[in-house]
C-alpha positions in Angstrom: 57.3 17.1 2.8 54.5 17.7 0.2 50.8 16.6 1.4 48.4 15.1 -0.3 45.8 17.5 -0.8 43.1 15.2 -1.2 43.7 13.7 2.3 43.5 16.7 3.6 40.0 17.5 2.1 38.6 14.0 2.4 39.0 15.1 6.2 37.3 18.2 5.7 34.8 17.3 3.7 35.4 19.0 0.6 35.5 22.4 2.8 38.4 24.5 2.3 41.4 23.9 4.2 44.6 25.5 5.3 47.9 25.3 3.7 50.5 27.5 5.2 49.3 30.6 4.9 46.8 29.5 1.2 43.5 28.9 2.0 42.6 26.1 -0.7 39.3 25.0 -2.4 38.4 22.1 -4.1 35.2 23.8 -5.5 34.6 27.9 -5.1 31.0 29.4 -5.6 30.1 32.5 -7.6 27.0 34.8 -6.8 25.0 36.1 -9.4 21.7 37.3 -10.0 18.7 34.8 -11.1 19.3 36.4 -14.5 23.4 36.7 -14.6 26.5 37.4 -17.3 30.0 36.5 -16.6 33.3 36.8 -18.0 35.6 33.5 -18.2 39.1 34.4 -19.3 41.9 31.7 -19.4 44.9 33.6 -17.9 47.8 30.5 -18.8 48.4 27.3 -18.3 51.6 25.4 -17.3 50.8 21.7 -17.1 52.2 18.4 -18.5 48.5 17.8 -18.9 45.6 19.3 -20.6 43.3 21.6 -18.2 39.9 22.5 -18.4 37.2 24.8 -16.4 33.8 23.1 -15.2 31.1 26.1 -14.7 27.7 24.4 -13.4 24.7 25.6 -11.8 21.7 23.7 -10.3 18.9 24.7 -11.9 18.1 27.0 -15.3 20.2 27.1 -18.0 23.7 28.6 -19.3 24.0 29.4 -22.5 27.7 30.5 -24.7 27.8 31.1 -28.3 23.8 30.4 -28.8 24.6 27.0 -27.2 22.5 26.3 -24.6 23.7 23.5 -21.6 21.5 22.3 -18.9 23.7 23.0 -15.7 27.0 22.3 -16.8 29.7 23.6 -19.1 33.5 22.0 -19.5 35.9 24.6 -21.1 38.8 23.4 -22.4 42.5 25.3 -22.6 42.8 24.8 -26.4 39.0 26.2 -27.2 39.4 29.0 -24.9 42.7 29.6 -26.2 40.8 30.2 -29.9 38.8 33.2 -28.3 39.1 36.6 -28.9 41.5 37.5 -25.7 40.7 34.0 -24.4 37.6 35.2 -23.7 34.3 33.9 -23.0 30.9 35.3 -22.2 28.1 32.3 -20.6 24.9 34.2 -20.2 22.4 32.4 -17.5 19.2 31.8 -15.5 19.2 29.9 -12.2 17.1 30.4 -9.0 20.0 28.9 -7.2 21.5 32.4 -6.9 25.3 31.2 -7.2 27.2 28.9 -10.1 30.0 26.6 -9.0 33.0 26.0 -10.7 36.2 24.1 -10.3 39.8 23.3 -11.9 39.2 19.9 -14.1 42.6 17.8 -16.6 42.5 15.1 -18.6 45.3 12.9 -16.6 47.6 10.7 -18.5 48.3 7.6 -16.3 51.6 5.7 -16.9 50.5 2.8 -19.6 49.4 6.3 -21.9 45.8 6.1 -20.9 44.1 9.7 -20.7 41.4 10.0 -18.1 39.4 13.5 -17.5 39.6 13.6 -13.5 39.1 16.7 -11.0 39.7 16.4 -7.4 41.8 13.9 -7.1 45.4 13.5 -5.5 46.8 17.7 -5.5 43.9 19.0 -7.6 43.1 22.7 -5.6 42.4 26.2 -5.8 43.5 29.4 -4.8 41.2 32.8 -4.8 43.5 35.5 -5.7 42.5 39.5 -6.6 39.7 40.2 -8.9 38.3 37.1 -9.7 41.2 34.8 -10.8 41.6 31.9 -9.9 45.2 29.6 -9.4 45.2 25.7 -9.6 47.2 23.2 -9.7 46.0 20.2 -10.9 46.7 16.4 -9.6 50.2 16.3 -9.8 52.2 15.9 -6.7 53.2 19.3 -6.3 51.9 22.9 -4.8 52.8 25.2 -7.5 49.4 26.2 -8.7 50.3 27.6 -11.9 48.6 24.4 -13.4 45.3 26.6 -15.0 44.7 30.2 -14.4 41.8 32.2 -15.0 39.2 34.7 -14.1 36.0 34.9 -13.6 33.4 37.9 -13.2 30.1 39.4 -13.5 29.6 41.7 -16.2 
């Protein structure tokens, strides 16, 4: 029987938790330097919905393309998918010394209404090799092939 991972986290307090042998996150935290560069590549997505990547920090600023975003970017599938290698490079500042970032979708509830959620119902994470990341988004399933991407310093 599927669980619902949001129970699960409620009860942990947005920590990760344990699923079988998948350790899960809501949220994950990147280190970098007060003065950082990463990578963000979108790997695939396989969702009934469209899926996005929220990159914040707490303090400073981020800045992709010349575009600069007091702490908080939303990348969308379709404008990562445009590019080069689905590839983006977010330049930053923060004395925070980490950036958060988590799986976000816009959810398309049963009367056609489109609502941009992130975790709620089976939303999660997995940390896999070198960065990328596996989620599945709320949909009640565990296949977390939902959104996958990568993320490193460079």
């Amino acid at each position: 029987m599927l669980v619902n991972f949001s129970d699960l986290f409620l009860k942990s307090k947005g920590e990760p938790i344990q699923y079988g042998k998948k350790t899960l996150l809501l949220i994950d935290h990147f280190p970098v330097e007060n003065e950082f560069q990463i990578m963000l590549k979108l790997i695939s997505t396989n969702s009934d919905w469209k899926q996005a990547i929220q990159i914040a920090i707490n303090s400073g600023s981020m800045t992709v393309d010349g575009v600069i975003k007091r702490k908080r970017f939303r990348f969308w599938e379709d404008d990562l998918r445009q590019e080069p290698d689905q590839t983006i490079i977010i330049h930053g500042k923060t004395k925070d010394k980490y950036l958060s970032f988590w799986n976000t979708y816009e959810r398309v509830y049963g009367d056609g209404q489109k609502v941009i959620e992130s975790w709620t119902m089976n939303a999660a994470m997995i940390k896999g090799e070198n960065g990328v990341y596996y989620c599945n988004d709320a949909q009640m399933n565990d296949d977390f092939h939902d959104l996958i991407f990568q993320i490193k310093a460079i």
